[in-house]
Phi, psi and omega in degrees: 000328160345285199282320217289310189311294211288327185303318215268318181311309187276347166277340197250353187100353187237176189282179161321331194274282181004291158315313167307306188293298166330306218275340192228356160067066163287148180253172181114001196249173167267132194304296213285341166319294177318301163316304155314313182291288128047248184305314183320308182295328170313284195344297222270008178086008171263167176264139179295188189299161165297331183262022144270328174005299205299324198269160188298166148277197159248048176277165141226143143274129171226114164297101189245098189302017153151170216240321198314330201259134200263025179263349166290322171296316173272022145306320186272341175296320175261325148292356165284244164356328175272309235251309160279350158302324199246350169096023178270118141252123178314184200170102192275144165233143180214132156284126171217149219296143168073018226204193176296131150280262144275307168299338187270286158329330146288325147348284217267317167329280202308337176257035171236020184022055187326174124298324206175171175220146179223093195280114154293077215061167190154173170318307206306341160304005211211105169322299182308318215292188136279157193204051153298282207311357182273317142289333153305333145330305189295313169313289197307274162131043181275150183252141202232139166240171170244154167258034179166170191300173152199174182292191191272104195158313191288077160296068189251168165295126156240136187265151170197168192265145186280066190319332154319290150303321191289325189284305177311287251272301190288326190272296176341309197276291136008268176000270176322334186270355158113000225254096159278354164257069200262144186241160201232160169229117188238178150294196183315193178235060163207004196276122169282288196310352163285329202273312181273005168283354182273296183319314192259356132267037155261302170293332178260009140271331137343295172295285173335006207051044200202185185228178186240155171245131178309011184242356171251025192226125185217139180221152185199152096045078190310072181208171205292327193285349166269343156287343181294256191358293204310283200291002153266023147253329199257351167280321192303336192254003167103344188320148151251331186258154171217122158257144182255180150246353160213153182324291142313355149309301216281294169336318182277346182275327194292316159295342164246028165270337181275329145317340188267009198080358177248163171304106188240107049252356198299300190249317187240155191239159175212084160288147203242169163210105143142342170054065183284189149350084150105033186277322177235057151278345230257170143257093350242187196314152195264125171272128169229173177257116163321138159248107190295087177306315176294337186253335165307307200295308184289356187263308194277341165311315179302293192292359195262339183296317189312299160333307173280334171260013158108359178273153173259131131316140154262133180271090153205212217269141174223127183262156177219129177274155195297169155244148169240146177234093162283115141239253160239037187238351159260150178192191175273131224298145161288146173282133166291000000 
């Protein structure tokens, strides 16, 4: 009890007896102290008294499906931030292959009696996946936002990027540029946010009078070696132009056009999506569509703090638009 006393006293900053006093529900402490002592013991694993039990912790969760794509670390930056600004201390759960899963990881939030979860990506994006542990969430009555589209069924708040606008943004700007073979590198086909970029460059080949042909539609794997793959089917087949759906797509694409022997912007143009981290450090710098990451990240905060205090939300959808970022990876179609 010693120790227990002295670790949690030096994390939050107040003396031993304080923390004693929290730990026996003593008066003379401050709700926000109270709260503190609180987390601390979440943080360090120990369980609280029994006769805190009942209360929520001042946890969050944030579910992030992997770290590699730097647009999620700066997800957890600004919700991690957002989230201590409100007395949320985040709790990262990160997926990695063979490793926890999703469902397991809510597991374990719930039995850390959590405030909320804030899935950044995720299953719920995935037609196929399982989506049991979501209901449970729901069952539970936790209060949950989503980050990025998802299916139809999940009555959570969800913020997402308009996949729709980013995609009209990128093949307008491809056009203008003389470019008539434009090719898409999306994820899986159970991936929502793919089905509408797929659904929204069908119409703006259309608008244009022309059609998109399924031999110019590719799907892969979100990592840099699946955008490779993708987009060395789609040079074999004549493409000049490639929209990606993620930033790192968009790399694996730029590497197999210099595999292929062409030039990228000369002979092949290449869009990015989410305009992450160090795009424009790349060779050369990557034109993508931005995701206003600071107001998104801060938006799904809003709505999970509205949630922990008892206000109703609407569960639905809140879109925020894109940006196209021209850089240097586009230019105008070689002549035929």
């Amino acid at each position: 009890m010693t120790r227990r006393l002295a670790q949690v006293a030096k994390k939050v900053g107040v003396s031993e007896a304080t923390v004693s006093r929290v730990l026996n529900g003593k008066p003379g402490v401050s709700e926000a102290t109270r709260q503190s002592v609180l987390s601390a013991l979440d943080v360090l694993g120990y369980e609280r008294p029994t006769q805190l039990r009942g209360e929520r912790a001042r946890l969050v969760g944030l579910v992030l499906p992997e770290l590699q794509n730097p647009i999620f670390p700066a997800f957890a930056e600004v919700i991690g931030g957002a989230l201590a600004q409100q007395g949320l201390t985040p709790v990262l759960c990160t997926q990695t292959k063979g490793g926890v899963s999703e469902a397991d990881y809510v597991e374990l939030l719930l039995q850390q009696q959590v405030s909320g979860v804030v899935f950044a990506g995720g299953l719920f994006a995935q037609a196929d996946a399982p989506h049991d542990h979501y209901r449970l969430l729901a069952e539970r009555n936790i209060p949950v936002v989503l980050i990025n589209a998802s299916i139809a069924g999940l009555d959570f708040p969800c913020i997402a990027c308009d996949d729709a606008v980013a995609v009209e943004q990128s093949w307008r700007h491809l056009a203008s540029l003389g470019h008539e073979r434009i090719g898409l590198v999306l994820g899986p086909s159970d991936h929502i946010p793919s089905r509408r970029k797929l659904a929204a460059a069908r119409e703006a080949a259309e608008a244009a009078g022309g059609t998109l042909p399924d031999a110019y539609v590719e799907r892969a794997m979100f990592s840099l070696e699946g955008g490779q793959a993708a987009a060395t089917r789609l040079l074999d087949r004549g493409v000049t132009g490639i929209i990606c759906a993620s930033d790192p797509l968009a790399l694996g694409a730029v590497r197999a056009a210099r595999r292929h022997g062409h030039h990228v912007p000369h002979d092949v143009s290449v869009v990015g999506y989410d305009d992450s981290a160090f795009m424009t450090c790349t060779e050369p710098p990557l034109t993508t569509v931005r995701q206003p990451i600071e107001a998104m990240g801060r938006a799904a905060v809003d709505l999970l703090c509205a949630q922990i205090q008892g206000t109703e939300v609407p569960h639905s959808e809140l879109l925020f638009e894109p940006e196209l970022v021209v850089r240097g990876s586009t230019a105008q179609a070689a002549a035929r």
